[in-house]
Structures are given as structure tokens and as C-alpha cells.
N, C-alpha and C positions, 0 to 999 in steps of 0.2 A: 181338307175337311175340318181339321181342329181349328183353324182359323176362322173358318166362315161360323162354327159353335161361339166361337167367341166374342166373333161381333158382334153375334146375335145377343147374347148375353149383355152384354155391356151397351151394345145402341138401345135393347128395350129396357137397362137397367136406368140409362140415363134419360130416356124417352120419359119412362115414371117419375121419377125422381125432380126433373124440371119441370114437368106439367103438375105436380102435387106442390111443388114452391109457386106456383103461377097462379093454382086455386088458390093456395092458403093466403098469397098477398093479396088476390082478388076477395077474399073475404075479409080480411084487415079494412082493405078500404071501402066495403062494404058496412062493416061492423058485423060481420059475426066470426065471434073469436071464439077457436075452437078450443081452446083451454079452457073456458070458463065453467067453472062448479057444475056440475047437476049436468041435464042432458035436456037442456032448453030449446026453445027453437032457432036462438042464434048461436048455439052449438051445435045444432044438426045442423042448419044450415048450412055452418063452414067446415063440416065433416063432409057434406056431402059434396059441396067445391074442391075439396082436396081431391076425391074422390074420384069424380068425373074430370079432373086437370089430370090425375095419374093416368088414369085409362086414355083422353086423349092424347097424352104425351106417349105413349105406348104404342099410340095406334099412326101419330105420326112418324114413329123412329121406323116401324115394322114398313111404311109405305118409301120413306127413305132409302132404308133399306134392299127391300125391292127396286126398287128403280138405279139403283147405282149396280146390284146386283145384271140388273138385265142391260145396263149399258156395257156392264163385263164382257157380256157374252157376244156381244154385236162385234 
């Protein structure tokens, strides 16, 4: 059990974490850079790439996850 808490921690830790590097370079060559002064629209923009790159990197670890999960069990 404490093992399986742990992956889960860490696959959806890294699942975020890569998909939030993967918006923020898709908005770099984009050009909206989320550093920029103020809260313009190419600073929402590439907030909200980080964003939705986090959640789908989250949501790929968590099906990852599952499926190596359920080939355990077979």
C-alpha cells in the first residue's frame, strides 16, 4: 500500500510538472510569455498553457498509471 501511495504521488507529481514545462515552451514559441509585467493577454495566454499542459500531464500519468496498474493484476 505505501508503495502504490507513492507512485501515485510522484507519477502525478511528474505527470504535472512535465506537462506545465511543455505548455510554458509551447507558449515561448508561441510568444506568450508568462513573465511579462501586468496581466496582458499574452500573459494569460501562457498562463493558461501552463495550465492546461499541467492538468494534461496529470491526467496522462494517472491513465499510465492505471494501465500498468491493471496489467499487475492479470
Amino acid at each position: 500500500m505505501k508503495n502504490s501511495l507513492l507512485l501515485e504521488g510522484l507519477s502525478d507529481a511528474v505527470g504535472f510538472v512535465a506537462g506545465a514545462l511543455l505548455g510554458y515552451g509551447l507558449g515561448q514559441v508561441l510568444g506568450l510569455d508568462i513573465f511579462t509585467p501586468g496581466y496582458g493577454s499574452a500573459s494569460m495566454g501562457g498562463i493558461v498553457l501552463v495550465g492546461l499542459g499541467g492538468g494534461a500531464g496529470r491526467t496522462l500519468a494517472r491513465r499510465w498509471r492505471a494501465r500498468i496498474t491493471n496489467q499487475k493484476e492479470e
